[in-house]
C-alpha positions in Angstrom: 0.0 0.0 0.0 2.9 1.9 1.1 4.9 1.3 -2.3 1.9 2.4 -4.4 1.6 5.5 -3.0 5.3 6.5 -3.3 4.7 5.3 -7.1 2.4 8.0 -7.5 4.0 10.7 -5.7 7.0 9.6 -7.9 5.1 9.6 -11.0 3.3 12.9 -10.3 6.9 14.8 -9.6 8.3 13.1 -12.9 5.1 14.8 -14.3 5.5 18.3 -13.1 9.2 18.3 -13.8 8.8 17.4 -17.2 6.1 19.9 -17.8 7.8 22.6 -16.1 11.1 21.7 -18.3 8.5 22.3 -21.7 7.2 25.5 -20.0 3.5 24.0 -21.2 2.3 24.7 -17.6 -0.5 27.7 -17.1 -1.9 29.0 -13.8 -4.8 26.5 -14.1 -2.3 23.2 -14.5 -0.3 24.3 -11.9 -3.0 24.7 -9.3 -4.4 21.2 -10.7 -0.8 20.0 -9.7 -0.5 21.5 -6.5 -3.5 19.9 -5.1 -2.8 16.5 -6.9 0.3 16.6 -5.1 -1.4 17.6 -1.8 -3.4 14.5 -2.3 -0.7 12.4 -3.0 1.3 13.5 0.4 -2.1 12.8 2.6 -2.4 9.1 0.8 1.8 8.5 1.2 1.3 10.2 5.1 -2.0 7.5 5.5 -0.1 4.7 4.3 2.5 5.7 6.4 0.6 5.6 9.5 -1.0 2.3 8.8 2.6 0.8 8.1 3.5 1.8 11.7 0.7 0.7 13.3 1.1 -2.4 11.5 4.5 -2.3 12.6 3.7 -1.8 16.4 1.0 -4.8 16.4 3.7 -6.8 15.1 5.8 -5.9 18.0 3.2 -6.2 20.5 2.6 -9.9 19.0 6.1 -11.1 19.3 6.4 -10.0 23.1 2.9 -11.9 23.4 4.6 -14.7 21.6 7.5 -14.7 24.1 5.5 -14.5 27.3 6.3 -17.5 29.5 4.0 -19.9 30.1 3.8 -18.7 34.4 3.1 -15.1 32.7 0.4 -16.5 30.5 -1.7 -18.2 33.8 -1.3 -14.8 35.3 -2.5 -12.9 32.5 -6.0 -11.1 32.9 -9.6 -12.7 30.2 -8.5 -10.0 27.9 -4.8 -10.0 28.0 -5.4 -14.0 27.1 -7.6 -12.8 24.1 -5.0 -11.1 22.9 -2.5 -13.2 23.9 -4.4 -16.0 21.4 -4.8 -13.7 18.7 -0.7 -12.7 18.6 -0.3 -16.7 18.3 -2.8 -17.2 15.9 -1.3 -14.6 13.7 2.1 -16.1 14.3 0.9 -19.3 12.4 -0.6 -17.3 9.7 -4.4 -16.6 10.6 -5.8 -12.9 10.3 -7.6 -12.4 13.6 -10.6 -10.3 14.2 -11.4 -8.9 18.2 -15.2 -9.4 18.5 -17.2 -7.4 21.5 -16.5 -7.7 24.7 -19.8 -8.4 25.1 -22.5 -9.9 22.7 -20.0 -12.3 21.3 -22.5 -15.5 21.7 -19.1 -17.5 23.5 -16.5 -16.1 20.2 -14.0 -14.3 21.6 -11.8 -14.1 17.7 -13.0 -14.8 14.7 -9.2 -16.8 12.8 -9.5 -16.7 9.3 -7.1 -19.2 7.1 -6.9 -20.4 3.6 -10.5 -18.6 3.4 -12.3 -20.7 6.4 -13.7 -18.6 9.1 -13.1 -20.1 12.2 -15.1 -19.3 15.6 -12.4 -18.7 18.6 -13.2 -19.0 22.4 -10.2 -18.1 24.5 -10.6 -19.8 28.3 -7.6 -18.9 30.4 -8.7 -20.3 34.1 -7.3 -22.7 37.0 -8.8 -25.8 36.2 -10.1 -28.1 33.3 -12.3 -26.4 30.6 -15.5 -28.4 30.6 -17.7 -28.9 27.8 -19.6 -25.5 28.5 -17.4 -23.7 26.5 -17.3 -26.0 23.4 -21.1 -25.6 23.4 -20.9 -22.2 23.3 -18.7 -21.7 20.7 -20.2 -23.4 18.7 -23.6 -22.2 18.8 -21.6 -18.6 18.2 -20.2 -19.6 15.1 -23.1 -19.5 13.2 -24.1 -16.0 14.2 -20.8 -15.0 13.3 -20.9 -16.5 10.0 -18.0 -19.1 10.7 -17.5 -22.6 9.5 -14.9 -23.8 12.0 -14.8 -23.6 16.0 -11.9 -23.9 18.0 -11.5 -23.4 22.2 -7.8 -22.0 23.1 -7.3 -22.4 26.8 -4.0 -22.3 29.0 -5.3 -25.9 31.0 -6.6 -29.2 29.8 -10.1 -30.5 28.9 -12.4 -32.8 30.9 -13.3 -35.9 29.0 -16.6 -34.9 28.6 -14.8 -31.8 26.6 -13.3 -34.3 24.1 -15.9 -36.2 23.4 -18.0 -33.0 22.4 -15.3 -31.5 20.9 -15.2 -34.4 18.6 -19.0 -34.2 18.0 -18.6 -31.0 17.0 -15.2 -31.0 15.0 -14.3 -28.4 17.3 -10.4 -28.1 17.6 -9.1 -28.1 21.4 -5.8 -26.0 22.5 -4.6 -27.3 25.2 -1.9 -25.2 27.3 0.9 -27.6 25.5 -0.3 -26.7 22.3 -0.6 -23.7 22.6 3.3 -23.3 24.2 4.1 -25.2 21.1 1.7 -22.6 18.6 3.6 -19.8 20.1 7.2 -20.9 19.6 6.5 -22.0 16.6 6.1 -19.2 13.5 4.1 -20.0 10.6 3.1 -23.6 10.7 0.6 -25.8 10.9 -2.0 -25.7 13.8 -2.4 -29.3 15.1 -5.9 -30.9 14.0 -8.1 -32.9 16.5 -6.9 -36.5 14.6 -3.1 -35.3 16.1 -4.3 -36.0 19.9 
C-alpha cells in the first residue's frame, strides 16, 4: 500500500518536472498540480501511519509470543484474548477482536486459507468443561463461521473431548498452545493429532 503510494508521488513529480522543463504549464495546471500533489502527500502520510501501526502490532505480538507460560496463567480474560490472537497470527491466521460483550461464546474470529473459524479463549485454573465447546459453537453461526476452535492455557475434561469431537471443534490445550507460540508460521495441530 505503502509502495503504491510512493509510485504516485513519484510519478506525479516526474510529471510536473517534465512539464515545467517544456514551459507548457498555465496557472490552471499548476494549481491542478499543486492539489494532486497535496493528495498524494495525505495518501503517502496515511499509508505511512497504517505501516506503523502495523509495525507496532507486530511488535506487540512477538512480546505476546515470548510470554512465559507462568506469565500467561497470570494474564487477565482480555490480556489471554489477545495473547491467542498474537499466536494465531504467528501461524498465519488474520484475527478479528469481537465485542466484549454480545459475542455469543466467540472471543476471535481466525481466518485461514478462506475458512472462518469461531475462537473461544478460556484462560482459568482448572479443566475447561464442555460448556465452553457448546458455546462456541452455537456462536459460530451467528458469526458466519465454519470452524470452531477453544484456546485455553489448561486441559479438557473428558466430557470436553468427546463434544469436541461431535462438533469438530479443535481443542488447544496449554501444550499446544506453548508449542503454537514458539513456533512461526506452521501448521496448527488438527483434532486426529491428539
Amino acid at each position: 500500500m505503502a509502495a503504491t503510494a510512493l509510485r504516485w508521488v513519484g510519478l506525479w513529480c516526474a510529471a510536473t518536472a517534465l512539464l515545467a522543463y517544456m514551459g507548457t504549464l498555465n496557472r490552471a495546471a499548476w494549481v491542478l498540480a499543486g492539489v494532486t500533489a497535496l493528495l498524494a502527500m495525505v495518501a503517502s502520510w496515511r499509508c505511512w501511519l497504517v505501516w506503523l501501526e502495523e509495525r507496532r502490532r507486530s511488535r506487540r505480538d512477538a512480546l505476546y509470543r515470548a510470554s512465559g507460560q507462568a506469565a500467561v496463567d497470570e494474564m487477565a480474560g482480555v490480556d489471554f484474548e489477545h495473547y491467542v490472537a498474537a499466536v494465531l497470527r504467528g501461524v498465519g491466521y488474520t484475527v478479528e477482536v469481537t465485542k466484549a460483550s454480545g459475542d455469543f461464546g466467540v472471543d476471535l474470529i481466525a481466518t485461514k486459507d478462506g475458512v472462518r473459524t469461531a475462537v473461544q479463549c478460556k484462560r482459568q485454573a482448572r479443566a475447561v468443561d464442555g460448556s465452553a465447546i457448546q458455546q462456541v459453537v452455537a456462536g459460530a453461526a451467528v458469526h458466519d463461521c465454519t470452524a470452531t476452535m477453544v484456546v485455553s492455557n489448561h486441559r479438557y475434561t473428558p466430557a470436553a473431548g468427546c463434544l469436541a469431537e461431535v462438533h469438530g471443534c479443535l481443542l488447544v490445550d496449554r501444550v499446544r498452545l506453548a508449542r503454537m507460540a514458539r513456533s512461526r508460521r506452521s501448521q496448527v495441530p488438527t483434532n486426529r493429532s491428539r
